[in-house]
mmCIF file of the protein (N, C-alpha, C, O) and its ligand, coordinates in Angstrom:
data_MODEL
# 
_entry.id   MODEL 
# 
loop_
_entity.id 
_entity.type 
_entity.pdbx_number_of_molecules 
1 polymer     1 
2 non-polymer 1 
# 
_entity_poly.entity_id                      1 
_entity_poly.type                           'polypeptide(L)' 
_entity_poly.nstd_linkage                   no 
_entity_poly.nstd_monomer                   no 
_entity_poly.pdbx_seq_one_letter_code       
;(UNK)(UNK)(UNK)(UNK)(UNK)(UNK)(UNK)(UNK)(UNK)(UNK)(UNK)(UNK)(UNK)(UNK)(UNK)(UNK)
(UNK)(UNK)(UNK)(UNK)(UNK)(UNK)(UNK)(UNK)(UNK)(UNK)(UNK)(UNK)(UNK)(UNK)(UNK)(UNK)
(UNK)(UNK)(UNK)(UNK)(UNK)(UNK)(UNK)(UNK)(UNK)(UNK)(UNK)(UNK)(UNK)(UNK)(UNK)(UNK)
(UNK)(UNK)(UNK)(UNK)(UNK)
;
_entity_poly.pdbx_seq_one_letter_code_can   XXXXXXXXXXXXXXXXXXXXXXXXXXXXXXXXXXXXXXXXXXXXXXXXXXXXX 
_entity_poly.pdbx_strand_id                 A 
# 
loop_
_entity_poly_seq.entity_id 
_entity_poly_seq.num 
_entity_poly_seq.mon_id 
_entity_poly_seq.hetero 
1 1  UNK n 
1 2  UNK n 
1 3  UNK n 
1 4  UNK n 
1 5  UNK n 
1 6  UNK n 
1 7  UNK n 
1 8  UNK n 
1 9  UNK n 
1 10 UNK n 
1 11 UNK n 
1 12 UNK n 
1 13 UNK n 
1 14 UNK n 
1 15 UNK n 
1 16 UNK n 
1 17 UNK n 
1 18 UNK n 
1 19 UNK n 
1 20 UNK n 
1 21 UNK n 
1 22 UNK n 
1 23 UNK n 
1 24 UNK n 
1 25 UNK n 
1 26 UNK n 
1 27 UNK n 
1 28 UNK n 
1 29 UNK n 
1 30 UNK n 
1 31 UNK n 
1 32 UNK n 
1 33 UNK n 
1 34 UNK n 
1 35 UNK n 
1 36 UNK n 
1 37 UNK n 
1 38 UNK n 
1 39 UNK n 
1 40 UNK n 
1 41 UNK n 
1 42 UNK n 
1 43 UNK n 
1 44 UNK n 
1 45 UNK n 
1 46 UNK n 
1 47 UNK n 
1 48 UNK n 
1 49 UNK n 
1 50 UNK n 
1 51 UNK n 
1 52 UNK n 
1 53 UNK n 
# 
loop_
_struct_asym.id 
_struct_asym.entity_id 
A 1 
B 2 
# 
loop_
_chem_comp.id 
_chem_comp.type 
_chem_comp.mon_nstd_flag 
UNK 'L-peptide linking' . 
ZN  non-polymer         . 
# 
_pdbx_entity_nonpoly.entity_id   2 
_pdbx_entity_nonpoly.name        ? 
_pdbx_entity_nonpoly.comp_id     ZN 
# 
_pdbx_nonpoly_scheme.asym_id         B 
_pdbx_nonpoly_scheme.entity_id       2 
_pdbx_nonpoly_scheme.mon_id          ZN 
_pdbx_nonpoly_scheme.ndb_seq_num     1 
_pdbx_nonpoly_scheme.pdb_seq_num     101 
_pdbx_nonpoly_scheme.auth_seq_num    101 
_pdbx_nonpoly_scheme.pdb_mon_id      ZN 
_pdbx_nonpoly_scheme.auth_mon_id     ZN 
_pdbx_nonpoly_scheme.pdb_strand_id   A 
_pdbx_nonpoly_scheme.pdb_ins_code    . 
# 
loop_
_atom_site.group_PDB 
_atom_site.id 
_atom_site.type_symbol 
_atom_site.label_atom_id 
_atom_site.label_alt_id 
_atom_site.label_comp_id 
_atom_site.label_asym_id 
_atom_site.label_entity_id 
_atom_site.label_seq_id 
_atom_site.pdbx_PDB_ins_code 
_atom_site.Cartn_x 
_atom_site.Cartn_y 
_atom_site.Cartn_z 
_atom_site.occupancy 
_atom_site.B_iso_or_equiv 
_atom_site.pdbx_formal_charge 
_atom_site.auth_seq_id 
_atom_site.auth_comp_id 
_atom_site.auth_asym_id 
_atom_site.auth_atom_id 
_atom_site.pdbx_PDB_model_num 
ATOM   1   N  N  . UNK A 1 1  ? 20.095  14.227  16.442 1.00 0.00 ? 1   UNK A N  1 
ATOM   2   C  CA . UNK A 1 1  ? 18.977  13.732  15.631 1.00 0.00 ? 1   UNK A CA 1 
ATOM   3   C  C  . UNK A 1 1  ? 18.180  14.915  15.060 1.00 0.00 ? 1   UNK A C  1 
ATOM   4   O  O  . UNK A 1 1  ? 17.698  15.810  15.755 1.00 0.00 ? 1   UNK A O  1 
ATOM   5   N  N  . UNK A 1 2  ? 18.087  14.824  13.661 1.00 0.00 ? 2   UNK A N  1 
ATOM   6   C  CA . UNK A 1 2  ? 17.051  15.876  13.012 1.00 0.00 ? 2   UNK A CA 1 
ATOM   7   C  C  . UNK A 1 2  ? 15.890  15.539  12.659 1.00 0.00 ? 2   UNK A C  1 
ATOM   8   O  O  . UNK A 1 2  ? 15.523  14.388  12.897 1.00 0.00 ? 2   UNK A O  1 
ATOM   9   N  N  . UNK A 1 3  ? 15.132  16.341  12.085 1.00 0.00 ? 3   UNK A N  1 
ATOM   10  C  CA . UNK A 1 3  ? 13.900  15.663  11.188 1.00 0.00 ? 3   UNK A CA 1 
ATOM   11  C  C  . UNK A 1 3  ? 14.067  15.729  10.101 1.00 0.00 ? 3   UNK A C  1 
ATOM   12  O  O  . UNK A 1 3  ? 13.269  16.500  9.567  1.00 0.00 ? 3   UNK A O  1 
ATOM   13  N  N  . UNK A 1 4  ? 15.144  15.022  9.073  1.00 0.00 ? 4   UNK A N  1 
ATOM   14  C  CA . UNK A 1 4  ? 15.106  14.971  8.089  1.00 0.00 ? 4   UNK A CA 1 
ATOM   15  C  C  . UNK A 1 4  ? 14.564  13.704  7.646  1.00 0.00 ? 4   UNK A C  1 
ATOM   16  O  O  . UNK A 1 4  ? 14.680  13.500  6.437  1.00 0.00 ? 4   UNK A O  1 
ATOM   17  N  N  . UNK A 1 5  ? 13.985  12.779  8.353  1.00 0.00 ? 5   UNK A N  1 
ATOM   18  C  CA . UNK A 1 5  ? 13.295  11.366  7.759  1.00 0.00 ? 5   UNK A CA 1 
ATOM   19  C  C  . UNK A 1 5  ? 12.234  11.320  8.449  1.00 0.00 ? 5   UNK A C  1 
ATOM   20  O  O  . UNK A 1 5  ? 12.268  11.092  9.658  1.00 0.00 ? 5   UNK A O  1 
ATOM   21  N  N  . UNK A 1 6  ? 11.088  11.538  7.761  1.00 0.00 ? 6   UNK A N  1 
ATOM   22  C  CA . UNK A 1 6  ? 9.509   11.589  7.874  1.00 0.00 ? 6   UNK A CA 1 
ATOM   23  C  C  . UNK A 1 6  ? 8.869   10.471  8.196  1.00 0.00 ? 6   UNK A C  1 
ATOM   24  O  O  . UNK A 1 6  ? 7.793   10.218  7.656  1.00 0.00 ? 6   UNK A O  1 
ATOM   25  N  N  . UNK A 1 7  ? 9.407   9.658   9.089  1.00 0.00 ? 7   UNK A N  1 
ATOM   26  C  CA . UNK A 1 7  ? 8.959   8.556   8.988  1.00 0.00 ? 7   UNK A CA 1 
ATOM   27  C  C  . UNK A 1 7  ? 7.325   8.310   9.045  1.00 0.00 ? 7   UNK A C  1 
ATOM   28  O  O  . UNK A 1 7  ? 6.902   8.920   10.027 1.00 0.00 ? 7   UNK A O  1 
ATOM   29  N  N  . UNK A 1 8  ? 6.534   7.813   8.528  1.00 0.00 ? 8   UNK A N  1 
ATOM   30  C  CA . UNK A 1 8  ? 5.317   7.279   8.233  1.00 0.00 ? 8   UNK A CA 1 
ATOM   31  C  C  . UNK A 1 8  ? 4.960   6.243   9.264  1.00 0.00 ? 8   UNK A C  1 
ATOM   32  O  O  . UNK A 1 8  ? 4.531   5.151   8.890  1.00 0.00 ? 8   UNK A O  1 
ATOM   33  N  N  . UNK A 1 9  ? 5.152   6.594   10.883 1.00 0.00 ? 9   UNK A N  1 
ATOM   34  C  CA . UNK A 1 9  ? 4.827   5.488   11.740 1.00 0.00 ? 9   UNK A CA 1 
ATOM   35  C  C  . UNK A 1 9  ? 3.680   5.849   12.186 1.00 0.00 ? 9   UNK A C  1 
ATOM   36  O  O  . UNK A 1 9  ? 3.488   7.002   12.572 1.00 0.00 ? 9   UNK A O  1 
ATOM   37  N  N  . UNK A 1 10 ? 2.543   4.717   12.202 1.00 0.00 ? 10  UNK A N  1 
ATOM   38  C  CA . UNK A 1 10 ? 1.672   4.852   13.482 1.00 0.00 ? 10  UNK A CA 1 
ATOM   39  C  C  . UNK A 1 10 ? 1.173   4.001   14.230 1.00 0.00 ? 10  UNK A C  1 
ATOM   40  O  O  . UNK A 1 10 ? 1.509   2.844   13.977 1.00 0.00 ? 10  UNK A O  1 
ATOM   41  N  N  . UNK A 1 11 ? 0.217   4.213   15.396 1.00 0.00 ? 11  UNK A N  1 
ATOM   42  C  CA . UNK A 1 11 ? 0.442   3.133   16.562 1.00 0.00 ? 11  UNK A CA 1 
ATOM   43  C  C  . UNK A 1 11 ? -1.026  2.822   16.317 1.00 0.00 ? 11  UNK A C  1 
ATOM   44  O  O  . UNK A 1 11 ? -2.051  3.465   16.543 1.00 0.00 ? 11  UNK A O  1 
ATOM   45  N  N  . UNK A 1 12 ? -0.733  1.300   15.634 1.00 0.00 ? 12  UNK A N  1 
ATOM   46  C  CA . UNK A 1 12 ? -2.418  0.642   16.161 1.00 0.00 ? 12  UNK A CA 1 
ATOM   47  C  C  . UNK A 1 12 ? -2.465  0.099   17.141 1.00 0.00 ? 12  UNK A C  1 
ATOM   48  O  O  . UNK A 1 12 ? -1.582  -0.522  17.733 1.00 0.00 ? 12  UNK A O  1 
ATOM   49  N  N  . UNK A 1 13 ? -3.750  0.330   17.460 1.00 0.00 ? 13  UNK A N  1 
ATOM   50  C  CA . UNK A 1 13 ? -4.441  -0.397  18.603 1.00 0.00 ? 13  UNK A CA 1 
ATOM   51  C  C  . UNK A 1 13 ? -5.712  -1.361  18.360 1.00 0.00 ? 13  UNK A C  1 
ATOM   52  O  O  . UNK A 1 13 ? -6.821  -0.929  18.045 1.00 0.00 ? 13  UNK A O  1 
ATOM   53  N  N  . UNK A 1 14 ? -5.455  -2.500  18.517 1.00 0.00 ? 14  UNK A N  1 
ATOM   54  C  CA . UNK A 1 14 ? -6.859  -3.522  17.937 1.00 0.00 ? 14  UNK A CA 1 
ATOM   55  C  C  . UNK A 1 14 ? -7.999  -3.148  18.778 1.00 0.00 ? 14  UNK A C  1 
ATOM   56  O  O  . UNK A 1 14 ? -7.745  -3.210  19.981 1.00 0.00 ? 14  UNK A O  1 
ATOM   57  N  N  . UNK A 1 15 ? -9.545  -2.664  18.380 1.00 0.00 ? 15  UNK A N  1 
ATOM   58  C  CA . UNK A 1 15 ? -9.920  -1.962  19.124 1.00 0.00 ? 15  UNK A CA 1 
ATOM   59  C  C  . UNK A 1 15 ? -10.805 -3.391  19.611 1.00 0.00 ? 15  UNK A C  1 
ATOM   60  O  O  . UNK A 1 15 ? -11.583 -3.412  20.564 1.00 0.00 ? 15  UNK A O  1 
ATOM   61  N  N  . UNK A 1 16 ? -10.544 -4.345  18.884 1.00 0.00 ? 16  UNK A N  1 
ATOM   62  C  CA . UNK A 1 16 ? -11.306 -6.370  19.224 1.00 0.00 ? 16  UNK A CA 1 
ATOM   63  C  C  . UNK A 1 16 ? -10.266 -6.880  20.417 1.00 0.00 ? 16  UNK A C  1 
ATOM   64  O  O  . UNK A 1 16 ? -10.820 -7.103  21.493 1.00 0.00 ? 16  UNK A O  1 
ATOM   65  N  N  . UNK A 1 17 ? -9.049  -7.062  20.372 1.00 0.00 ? 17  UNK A N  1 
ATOM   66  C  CA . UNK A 1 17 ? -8.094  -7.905  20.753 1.00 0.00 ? 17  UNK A CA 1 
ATOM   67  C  C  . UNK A 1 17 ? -7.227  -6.617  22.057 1.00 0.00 ? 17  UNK A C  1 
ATOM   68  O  O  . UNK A 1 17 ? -6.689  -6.891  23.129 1.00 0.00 ? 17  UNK A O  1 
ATOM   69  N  N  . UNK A 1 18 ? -7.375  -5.499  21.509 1.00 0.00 ? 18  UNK A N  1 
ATOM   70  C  CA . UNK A 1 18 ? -6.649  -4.448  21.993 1.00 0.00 ? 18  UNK A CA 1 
ATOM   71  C  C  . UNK A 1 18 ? -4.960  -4.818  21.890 1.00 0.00 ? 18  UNK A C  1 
ATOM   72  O  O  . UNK A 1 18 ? -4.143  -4.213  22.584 1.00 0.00 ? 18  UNK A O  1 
ATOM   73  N  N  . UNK A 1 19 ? -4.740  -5.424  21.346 1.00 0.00 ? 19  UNK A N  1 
ATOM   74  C  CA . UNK A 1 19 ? -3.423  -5.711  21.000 1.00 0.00 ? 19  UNK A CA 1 
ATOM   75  C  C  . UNK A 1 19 ? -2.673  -4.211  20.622 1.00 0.00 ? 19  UNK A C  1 
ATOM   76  O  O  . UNK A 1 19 ? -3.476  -3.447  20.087 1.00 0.00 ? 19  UNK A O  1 
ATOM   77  N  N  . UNK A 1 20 ? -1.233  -3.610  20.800 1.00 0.00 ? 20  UNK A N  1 
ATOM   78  C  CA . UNK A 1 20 ? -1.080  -2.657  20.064 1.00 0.00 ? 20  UNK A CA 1 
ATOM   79  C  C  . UNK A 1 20 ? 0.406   -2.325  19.568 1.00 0.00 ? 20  UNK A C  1 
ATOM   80  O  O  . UNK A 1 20 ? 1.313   -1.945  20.308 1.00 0.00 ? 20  UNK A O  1 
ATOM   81  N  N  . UNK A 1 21 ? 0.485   -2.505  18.379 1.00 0.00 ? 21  UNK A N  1 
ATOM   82  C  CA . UNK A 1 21 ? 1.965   -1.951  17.936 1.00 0.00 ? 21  UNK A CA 1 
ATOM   83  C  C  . UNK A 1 21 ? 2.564   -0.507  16.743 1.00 0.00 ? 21  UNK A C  1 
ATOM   84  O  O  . UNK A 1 21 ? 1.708   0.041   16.048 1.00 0.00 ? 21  UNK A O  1 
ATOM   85  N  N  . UNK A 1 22 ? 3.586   -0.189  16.681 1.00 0.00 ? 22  UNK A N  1 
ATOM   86  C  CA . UNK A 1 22 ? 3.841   0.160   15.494 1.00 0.00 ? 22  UNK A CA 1 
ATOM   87  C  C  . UNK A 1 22 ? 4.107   0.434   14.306 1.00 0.00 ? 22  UNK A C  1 
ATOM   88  O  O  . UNK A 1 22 ? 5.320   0.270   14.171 1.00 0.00 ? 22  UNK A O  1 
ATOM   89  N  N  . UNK A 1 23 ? 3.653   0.760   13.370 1.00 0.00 ? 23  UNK A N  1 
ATOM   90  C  CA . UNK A 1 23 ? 3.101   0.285   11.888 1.00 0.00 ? 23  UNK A CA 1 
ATOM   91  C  C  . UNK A 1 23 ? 3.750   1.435   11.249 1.00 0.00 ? 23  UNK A C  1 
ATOM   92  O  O  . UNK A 1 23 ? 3.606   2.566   11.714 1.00 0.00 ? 23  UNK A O  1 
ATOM   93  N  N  . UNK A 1 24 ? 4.486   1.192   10.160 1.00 0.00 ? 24  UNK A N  1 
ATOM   94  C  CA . UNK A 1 24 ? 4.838   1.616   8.952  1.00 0.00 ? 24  UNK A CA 1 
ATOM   95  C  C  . UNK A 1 24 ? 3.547   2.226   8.100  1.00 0.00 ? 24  UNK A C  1 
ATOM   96  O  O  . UNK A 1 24 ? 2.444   2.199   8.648  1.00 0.00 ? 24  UNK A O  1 
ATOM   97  N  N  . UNK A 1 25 ? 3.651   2.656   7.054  1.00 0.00 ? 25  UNK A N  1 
ATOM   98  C  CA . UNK A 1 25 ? 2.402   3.184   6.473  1.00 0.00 ? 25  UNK A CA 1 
ATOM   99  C  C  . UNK A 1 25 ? 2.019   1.863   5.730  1.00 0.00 ? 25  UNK A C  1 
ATOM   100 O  O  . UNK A 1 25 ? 0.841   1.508   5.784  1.00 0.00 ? 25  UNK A O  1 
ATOM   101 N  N  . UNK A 1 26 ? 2.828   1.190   5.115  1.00 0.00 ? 26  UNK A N  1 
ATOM   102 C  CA . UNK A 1 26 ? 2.628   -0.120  3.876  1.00 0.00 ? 26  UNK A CA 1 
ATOM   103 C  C  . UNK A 1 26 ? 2.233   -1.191  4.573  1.00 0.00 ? 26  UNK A C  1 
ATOM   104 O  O  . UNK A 1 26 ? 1.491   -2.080  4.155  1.00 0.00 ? 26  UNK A O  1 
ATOM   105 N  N  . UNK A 1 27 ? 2.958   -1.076  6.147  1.00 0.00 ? 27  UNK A N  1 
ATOM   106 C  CA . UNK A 1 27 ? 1.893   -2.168  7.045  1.00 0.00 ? 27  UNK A CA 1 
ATOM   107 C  C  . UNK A 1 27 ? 0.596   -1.858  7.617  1.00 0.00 ? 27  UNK A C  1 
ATOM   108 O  O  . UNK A 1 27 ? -0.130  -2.851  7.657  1.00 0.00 ? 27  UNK A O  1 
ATOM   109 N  N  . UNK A 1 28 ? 0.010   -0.664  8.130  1.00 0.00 ? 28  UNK A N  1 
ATOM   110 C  CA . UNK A 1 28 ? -0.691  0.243   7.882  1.00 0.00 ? 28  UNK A CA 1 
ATOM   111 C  C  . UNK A 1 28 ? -1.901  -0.133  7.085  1.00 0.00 ? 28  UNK A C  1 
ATOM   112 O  O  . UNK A 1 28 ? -3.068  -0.351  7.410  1.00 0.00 ? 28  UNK A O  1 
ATOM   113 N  N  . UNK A 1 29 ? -1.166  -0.144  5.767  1.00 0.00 ? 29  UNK A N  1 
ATOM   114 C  CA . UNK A 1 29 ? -2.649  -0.370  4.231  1.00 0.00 ? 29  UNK A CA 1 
ATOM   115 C  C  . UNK A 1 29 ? -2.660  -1.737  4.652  1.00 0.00 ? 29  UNK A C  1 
ATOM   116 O  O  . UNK A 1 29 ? -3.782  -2.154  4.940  1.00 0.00 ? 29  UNK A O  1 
ATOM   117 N  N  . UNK A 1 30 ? -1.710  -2.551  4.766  1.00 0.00 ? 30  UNK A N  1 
ATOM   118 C  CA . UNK A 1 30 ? -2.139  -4.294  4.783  1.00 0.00 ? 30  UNK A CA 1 
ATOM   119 C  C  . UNK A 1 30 ? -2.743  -4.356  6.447  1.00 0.00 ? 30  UNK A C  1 
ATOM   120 O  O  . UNK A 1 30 ? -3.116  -5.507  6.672  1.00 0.00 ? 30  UNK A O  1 
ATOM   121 N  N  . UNK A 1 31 ? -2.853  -3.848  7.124  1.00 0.00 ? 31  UNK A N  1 
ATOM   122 C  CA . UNK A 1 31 ? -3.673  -4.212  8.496  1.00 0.00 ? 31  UNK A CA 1 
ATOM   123 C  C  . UNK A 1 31 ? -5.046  -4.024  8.606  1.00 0.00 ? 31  UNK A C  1 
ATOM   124 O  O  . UNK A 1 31 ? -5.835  -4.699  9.267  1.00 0.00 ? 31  UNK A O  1 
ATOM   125 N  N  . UNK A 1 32 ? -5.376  -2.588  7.571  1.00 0.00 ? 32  UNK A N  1 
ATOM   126 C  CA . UNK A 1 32 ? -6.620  -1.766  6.762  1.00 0.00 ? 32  UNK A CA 1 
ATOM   127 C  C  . UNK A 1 32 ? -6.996  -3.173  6.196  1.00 0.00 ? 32  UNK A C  1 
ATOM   128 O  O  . UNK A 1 32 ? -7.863  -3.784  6.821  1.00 0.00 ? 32  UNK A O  1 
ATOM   129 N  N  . UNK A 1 33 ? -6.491  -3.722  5.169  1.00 0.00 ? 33  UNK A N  1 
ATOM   130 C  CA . UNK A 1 33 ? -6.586  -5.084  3.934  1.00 0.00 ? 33  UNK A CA 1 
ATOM   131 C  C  . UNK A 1 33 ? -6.445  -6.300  4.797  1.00 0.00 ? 33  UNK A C  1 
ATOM   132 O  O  . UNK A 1 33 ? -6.237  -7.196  3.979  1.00 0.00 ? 33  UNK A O  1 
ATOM   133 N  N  . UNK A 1 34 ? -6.444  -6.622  5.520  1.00 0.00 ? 34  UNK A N  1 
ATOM   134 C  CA . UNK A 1 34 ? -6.782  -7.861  5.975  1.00 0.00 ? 34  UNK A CA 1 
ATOM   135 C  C  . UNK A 1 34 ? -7.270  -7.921  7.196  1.00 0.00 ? 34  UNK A C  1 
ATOM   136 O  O  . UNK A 1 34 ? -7.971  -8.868  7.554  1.00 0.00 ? 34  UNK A O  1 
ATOM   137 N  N  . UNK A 1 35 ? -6.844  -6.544  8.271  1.00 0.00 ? 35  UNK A N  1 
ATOM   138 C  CA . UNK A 1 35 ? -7.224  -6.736  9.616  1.00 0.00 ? 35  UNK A CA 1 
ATOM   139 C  C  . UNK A 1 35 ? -6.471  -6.890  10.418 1.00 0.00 ? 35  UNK A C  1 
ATOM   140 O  O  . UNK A 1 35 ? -5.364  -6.889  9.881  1.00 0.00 ? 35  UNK A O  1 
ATOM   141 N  N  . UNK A 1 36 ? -6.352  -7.108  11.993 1.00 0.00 ? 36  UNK A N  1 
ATOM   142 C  CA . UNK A 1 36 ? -5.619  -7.306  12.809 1.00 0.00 ? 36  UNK A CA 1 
ATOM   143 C  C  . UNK A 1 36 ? -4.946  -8.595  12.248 1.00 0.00 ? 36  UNK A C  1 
ATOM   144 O  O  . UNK A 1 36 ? -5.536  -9.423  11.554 1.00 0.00 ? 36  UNK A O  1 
ATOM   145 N  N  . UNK A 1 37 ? -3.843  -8.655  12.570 1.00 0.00 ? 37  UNK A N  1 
ATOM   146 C  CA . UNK A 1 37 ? -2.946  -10.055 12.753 1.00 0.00 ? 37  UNK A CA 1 
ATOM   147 C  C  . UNK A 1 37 ? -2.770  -10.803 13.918 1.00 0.00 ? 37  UNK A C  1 
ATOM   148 O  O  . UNK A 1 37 ? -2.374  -11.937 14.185 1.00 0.00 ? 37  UNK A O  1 
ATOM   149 N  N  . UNK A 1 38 ? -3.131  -9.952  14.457 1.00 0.00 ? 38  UNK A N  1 
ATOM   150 C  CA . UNK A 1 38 ? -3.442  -11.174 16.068 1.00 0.00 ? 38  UNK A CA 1 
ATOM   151 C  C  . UNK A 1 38 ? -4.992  -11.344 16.001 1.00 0.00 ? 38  UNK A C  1 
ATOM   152 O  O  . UNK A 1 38 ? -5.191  -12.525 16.284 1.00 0.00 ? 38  UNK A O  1 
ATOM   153 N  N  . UNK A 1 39 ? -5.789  -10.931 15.842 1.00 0.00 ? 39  UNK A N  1 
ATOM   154 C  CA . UNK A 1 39 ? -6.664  -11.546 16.210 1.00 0.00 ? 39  UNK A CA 1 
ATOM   155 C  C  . UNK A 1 39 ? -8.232  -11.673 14.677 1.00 0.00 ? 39  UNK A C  1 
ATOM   156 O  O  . UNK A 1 39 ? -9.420  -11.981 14.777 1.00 0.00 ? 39  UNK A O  1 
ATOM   157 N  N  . UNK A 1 40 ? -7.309  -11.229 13.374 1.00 0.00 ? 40  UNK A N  1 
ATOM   158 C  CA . UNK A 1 40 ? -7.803  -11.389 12.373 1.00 0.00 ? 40  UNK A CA 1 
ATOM   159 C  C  . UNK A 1 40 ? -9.015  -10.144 12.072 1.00 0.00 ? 40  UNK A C  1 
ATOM   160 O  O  . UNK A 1 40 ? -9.225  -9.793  10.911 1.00 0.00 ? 40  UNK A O  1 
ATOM   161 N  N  . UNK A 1 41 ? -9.679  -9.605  13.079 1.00 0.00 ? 41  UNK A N  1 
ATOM   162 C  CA . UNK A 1 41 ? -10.672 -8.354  12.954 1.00 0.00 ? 41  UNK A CA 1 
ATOM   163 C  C  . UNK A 1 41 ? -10.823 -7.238  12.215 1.00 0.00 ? 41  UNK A C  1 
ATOM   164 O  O  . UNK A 1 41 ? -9.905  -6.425  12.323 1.00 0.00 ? 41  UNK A O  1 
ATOM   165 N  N  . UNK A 1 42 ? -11.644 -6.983  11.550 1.00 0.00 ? 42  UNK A N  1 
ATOM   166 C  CA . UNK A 1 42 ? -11.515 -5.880  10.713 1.00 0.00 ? 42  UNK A CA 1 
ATOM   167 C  C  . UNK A 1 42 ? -11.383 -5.243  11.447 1.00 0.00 ? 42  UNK A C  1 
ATOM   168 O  O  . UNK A 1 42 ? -11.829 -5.201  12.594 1.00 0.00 ? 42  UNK A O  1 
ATOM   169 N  N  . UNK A 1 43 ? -10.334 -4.242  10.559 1.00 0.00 ? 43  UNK A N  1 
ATOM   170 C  CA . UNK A 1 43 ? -10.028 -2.506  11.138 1.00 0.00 ? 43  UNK A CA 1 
ATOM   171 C  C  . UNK A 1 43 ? -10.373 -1.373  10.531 1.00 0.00 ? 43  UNK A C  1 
ATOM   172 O  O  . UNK A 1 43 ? -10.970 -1.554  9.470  1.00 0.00 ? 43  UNK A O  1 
ATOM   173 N  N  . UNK A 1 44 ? -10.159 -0.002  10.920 1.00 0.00 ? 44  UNK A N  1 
ATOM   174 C  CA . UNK A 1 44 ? -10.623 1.092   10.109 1.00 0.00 ? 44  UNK A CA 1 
ATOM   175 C  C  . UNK A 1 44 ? -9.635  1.685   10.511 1.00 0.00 ? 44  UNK A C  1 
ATOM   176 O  O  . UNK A 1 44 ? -8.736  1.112   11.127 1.00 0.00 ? 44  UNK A O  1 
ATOM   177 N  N  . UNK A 1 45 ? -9.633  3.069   10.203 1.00 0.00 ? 45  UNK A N  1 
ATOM   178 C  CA . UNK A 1 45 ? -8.463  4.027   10.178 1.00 0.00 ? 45  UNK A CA 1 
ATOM   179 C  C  . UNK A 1 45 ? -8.224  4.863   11.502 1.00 0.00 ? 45  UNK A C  1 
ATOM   180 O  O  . UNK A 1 45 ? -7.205  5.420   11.911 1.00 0.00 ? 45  UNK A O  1 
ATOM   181 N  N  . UNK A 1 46 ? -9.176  4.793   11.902 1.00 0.00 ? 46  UNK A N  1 
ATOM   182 C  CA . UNK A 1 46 ? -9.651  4.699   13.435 1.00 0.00 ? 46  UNK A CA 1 
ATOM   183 C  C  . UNK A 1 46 ? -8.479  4.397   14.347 1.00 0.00 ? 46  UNK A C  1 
ATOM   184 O  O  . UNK A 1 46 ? -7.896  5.086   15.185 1.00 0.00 ? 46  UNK A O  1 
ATOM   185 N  N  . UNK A 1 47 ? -8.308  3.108   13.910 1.00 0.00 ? 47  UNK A N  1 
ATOM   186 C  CA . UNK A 1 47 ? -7.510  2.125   14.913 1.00 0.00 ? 47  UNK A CA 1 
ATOM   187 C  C  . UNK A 1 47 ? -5.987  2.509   15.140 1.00 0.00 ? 47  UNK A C  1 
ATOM   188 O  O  . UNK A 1 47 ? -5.172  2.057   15.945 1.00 0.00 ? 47  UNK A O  1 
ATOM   189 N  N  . UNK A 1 48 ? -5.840  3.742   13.917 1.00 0.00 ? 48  UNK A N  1 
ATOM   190 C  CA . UNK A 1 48 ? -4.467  3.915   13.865 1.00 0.00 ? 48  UNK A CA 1 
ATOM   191 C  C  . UNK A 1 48 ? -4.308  5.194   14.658 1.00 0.00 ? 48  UNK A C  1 
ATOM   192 O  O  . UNK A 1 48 ? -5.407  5.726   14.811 1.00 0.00 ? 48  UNK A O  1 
ATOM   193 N  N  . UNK A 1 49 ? -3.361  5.839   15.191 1.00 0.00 ? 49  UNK A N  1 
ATOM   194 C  CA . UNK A 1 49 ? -2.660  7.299   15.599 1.00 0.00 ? 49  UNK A CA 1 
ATOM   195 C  C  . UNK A 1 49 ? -1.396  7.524   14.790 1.00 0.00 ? 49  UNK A C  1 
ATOM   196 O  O  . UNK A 1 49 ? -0.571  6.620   14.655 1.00 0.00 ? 49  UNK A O  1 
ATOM   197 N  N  . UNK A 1 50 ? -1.248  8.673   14.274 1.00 0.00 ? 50  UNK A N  1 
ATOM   198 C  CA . UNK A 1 50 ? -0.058  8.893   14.250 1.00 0.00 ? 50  UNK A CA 1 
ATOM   199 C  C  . UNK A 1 50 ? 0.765   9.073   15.127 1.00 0.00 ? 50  UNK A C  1 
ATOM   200 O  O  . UNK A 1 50 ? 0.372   9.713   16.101 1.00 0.00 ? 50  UNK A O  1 
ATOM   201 N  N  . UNK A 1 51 ? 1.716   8.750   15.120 1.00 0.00 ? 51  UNK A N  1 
ATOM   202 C  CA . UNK A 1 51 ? 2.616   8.704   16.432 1.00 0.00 ? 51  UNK A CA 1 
ATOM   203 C  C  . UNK A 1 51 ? 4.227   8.976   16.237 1.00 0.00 ? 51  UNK A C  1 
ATOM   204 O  O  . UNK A 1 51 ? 5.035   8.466   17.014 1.00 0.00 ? 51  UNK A O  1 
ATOM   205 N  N  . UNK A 1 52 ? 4.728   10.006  14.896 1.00 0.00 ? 52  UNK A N  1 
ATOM   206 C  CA . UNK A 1 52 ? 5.601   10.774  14.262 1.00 0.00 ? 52  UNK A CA 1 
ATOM   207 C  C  . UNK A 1 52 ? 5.382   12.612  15.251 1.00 0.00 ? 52  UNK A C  1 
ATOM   208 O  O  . UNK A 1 52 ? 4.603   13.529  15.510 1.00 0.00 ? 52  UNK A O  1 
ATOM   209 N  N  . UNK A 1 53 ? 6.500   12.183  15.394 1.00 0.00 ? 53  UNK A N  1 
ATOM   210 C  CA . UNK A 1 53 ? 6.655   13.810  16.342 1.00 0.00 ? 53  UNK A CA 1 
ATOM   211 C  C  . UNK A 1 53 ? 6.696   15.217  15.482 1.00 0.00 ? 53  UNK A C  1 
ATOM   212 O  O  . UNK A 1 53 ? 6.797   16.296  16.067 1.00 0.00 ? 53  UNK A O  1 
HETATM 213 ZN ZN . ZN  B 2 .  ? -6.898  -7.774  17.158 1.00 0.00 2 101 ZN  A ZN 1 
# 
């Protein structure tokens, strides 16, 4: 395995629900745009880590 694919992952954490998974960047902007999906809460950028090695 190399690093030739940059992947754009990071790990939210609902900081309402504490729910937590990993997010693409495009799921990412829509979690930013609507909020948690489990538990509907606004989020901020906060909520995310990168989590790309
Ligand atoms: Zn939540």
């Amino acid at each position: 395995m190399s690093a030739t694919s940059p992947t754009d992952d990071y790990e939210f954490t609902c900081p309402q629900c504490g729910e937590g998974f990993a997010v693409n960047d495009g799921m990412r902007a829509a979690v930013l745009e609507r909020g948690c999906p489990i538990c509907g809460s606004p989020t901020s950028t906060e909520a995310f880590a990168p989590c790309s090695a």
